[in-house]
C-alpha positions as CSV (number, residue, x, y, z in Angstrom):
1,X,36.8,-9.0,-5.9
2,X,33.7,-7.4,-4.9
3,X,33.7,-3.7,-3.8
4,X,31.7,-2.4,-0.6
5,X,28.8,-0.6,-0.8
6,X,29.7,3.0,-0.1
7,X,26.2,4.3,1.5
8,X,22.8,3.2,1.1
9,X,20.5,6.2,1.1
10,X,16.9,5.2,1.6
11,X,14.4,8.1,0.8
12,X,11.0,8.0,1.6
13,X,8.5,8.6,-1.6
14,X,5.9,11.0,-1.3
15,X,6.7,14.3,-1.0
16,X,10.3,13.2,-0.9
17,X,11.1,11.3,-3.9
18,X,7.9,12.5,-5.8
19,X,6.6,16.0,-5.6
20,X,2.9,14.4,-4.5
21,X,1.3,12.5,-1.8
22,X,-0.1,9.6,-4.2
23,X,-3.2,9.0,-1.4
24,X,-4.2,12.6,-2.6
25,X,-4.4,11.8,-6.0
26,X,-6.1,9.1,-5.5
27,X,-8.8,10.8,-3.5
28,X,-9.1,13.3,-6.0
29,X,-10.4,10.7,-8.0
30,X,-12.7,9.5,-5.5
31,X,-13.9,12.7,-4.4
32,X,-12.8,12.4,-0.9
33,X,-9.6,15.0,-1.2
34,X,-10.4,17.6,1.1
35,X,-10.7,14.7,4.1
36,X,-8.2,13.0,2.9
37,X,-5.6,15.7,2.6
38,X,-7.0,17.1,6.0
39,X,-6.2,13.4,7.8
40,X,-2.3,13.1,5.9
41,X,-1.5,16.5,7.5
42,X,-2.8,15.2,10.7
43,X,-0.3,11.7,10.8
44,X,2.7,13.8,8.9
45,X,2.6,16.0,11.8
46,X,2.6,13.2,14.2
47,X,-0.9,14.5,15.6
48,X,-2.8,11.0,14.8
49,X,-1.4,7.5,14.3
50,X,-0.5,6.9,10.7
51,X,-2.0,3.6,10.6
52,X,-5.5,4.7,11.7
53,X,-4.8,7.1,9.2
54,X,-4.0,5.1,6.1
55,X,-7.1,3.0,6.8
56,X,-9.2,6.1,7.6
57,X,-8.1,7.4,4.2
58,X,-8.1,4.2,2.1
59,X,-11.8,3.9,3.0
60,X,-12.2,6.5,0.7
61,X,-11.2,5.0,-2.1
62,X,-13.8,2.3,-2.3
63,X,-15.0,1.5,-5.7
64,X,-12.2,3.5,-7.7
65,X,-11.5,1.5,-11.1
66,X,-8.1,0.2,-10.9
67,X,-7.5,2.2,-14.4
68,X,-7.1,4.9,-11.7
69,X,-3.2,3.9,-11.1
70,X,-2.2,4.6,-14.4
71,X,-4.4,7.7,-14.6
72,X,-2.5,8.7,-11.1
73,X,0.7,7.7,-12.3
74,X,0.7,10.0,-15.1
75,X,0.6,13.3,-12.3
76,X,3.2,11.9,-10.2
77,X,6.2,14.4,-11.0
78,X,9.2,13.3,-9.5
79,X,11.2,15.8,-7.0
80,X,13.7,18.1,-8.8
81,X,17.4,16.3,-8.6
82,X,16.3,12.8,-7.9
83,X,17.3,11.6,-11.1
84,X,20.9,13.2,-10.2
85,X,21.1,12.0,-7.2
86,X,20.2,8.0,-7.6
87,X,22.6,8.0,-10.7
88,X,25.7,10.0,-8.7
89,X,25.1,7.6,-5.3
90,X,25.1,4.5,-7.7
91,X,28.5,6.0,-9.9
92,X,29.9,6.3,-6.2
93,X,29.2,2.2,-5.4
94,X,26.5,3.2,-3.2
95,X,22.4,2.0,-3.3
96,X,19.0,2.9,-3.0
97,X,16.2,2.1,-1.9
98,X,12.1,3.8,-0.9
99,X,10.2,2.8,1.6
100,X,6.8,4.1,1.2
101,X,3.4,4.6,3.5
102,X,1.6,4.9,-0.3
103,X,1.2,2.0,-2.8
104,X,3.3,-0.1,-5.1
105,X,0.3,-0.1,-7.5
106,X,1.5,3.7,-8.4
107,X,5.2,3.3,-6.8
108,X,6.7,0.5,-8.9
109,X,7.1,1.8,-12.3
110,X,8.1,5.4,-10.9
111,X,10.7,3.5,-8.5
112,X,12.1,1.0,-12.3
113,X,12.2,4.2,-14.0
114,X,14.4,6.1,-11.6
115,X,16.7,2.8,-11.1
116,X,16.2,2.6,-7.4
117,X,17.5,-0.9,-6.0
118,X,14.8,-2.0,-3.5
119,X,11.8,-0.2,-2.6
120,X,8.6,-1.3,-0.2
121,X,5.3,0.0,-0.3
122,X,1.1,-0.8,1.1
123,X,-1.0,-2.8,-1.6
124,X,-4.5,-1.8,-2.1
125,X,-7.3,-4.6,-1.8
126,X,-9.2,-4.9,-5.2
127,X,-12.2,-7.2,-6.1
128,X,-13.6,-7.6,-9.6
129,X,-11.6,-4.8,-10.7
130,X,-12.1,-2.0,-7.9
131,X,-10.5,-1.2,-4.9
132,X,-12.7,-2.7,-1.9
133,X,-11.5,0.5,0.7
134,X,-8.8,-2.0,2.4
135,X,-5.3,-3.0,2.6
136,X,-3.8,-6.2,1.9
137,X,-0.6,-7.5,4.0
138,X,1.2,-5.8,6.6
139,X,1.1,-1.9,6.7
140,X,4.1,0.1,6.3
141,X,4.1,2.2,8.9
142,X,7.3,4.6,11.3
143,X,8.0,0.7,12.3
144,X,8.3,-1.3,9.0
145,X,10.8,1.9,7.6
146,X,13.4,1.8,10.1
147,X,12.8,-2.3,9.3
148,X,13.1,-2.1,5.6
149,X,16.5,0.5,6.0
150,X,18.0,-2.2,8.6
151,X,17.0,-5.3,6.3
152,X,18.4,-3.7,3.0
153,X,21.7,-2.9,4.6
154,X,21.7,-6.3,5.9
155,X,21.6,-7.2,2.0
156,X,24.2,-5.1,0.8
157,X,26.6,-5.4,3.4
158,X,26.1,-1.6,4.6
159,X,26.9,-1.0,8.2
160,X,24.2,1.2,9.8
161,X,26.2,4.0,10.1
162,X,27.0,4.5,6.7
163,X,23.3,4.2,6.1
164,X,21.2,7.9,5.3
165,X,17.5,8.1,5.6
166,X,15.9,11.0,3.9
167,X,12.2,12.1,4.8
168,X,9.9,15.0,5.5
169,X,7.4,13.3,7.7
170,X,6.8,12.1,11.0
171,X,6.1,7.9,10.4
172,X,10.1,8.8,8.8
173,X,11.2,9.1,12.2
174,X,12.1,5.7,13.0
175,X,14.2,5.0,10.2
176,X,16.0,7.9,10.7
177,X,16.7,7.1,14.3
178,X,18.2,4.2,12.8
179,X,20.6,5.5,10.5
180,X,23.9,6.3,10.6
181,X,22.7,10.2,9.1
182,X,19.0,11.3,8.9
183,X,18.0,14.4,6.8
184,X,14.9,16.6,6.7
185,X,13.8,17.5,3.5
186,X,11.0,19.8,3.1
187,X,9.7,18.8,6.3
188,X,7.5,18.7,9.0
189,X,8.5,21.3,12.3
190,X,8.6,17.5,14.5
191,X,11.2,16.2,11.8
192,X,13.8,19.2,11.1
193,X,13.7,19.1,15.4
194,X,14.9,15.7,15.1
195,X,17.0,15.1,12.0
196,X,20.8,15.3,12.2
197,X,20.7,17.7,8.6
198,X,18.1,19.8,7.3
199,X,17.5,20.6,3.0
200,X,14.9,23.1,2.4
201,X,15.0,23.6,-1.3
202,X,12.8,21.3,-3.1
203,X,16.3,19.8,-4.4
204,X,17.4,16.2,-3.9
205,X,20.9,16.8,-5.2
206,X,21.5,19.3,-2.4
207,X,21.8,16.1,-0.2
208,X,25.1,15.3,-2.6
209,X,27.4,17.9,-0.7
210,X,26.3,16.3,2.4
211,X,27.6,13.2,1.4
212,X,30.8,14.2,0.0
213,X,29.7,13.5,-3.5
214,X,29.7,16.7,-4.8
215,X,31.3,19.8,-3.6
């Protein structure tokens, strides 16, 4: 007999699931961070379209060695209880999944390590071994979020309202319009004003209690 899914929590990544915004990192590398980290404030704060934005900002990036993912990937930190809380949501028979505005190219192995269940990122355009400055496929935007949370609880049989989105930014106000429970964390004035639930330490087991999960 298969047992129901309890919740499916779907966190977005950067400055959520991870402690950085990946796009900064990379920037760093390209020597672009100050412009770069001026235009992600802009589209967290809902100022600027984040689509414009990404492709303002992955411009940037042009001619970066691809050796520059794993160079990034070894700054990522991940956010303080996310370990905790993907393994107590999955001992409860609930999933998770990301949904990211960054890149797969850094996101994947973080995302297998932590033993999340389904996660969607942007891919960067490369040529000959460097990134070209564009995108390839369709960009995840506020839009493709709310999609992925509604597709992925289409999979695993997860009714909307038992479905949490977790985010700290404005393109995560879709998906959290969409769920059953949507939660601020460390975020943006325009998303605590929003969100049903608010965490302000830099904690992702302090969504547990909210859940029931832990008292």
């Amino acid at each position: 007999m298969t047992v129901p899914v309890r919740f499916l929590v779907v966190l977005d990544a950067d400055s959520t699931l991870i402690e950085d915004e990946v796009i900064e990192l990379l920037a760093d590398a390209a020597g672009s961070l100050a412009l770069v980290a001026a235009v992600t404030e802009q589209a967290m704060s809902g100022e600027i379209d984040f689509a414009e934005s990404l492709r303002l900002r992955v411009k940037t990036l042009a001619g970066l060695s691809t050796a520059v993912f794993e160079e990034v990937g070894r700054r990522v930190r991940p956010t303080l209880g996310a370990k905790d809380l993907i393994d107590t949501l999955h001992s409860n028979g609930s999933r998770v999944g990301v949904v990211s505005g960054g890149f797969h190219e850094v996101l994947d192995p973080i995302a297998a390590a932590l033993g999340v269940d389904h996660w969607r990122a942007n891919r960067l355009e490369v040529a000959d071994g460097r990134l070209t400055g564009d995108l390839v496929g369709p960009i995840i935007d506020a839009a493709a979020k709310a999609v992925a949370l509604k597709e992925w609880a289409e999979l695993e049989g997860v009714a909307l309202p038992q479905t949490i989105a977790v985010g700290d930014g404005a393109n995560d106000l879709q998906m959290m319009r969409v769920a059953g429970l949507g939660i601020a964390f460390n975020a943006r004035p325009i998303v605590r004003a929003q969100a049903d639930l608010a965490v302000d330490a830099r904690d992702l087991s302090q969504i547990l209690p909210m859940l029931g999960l832990r008292g």
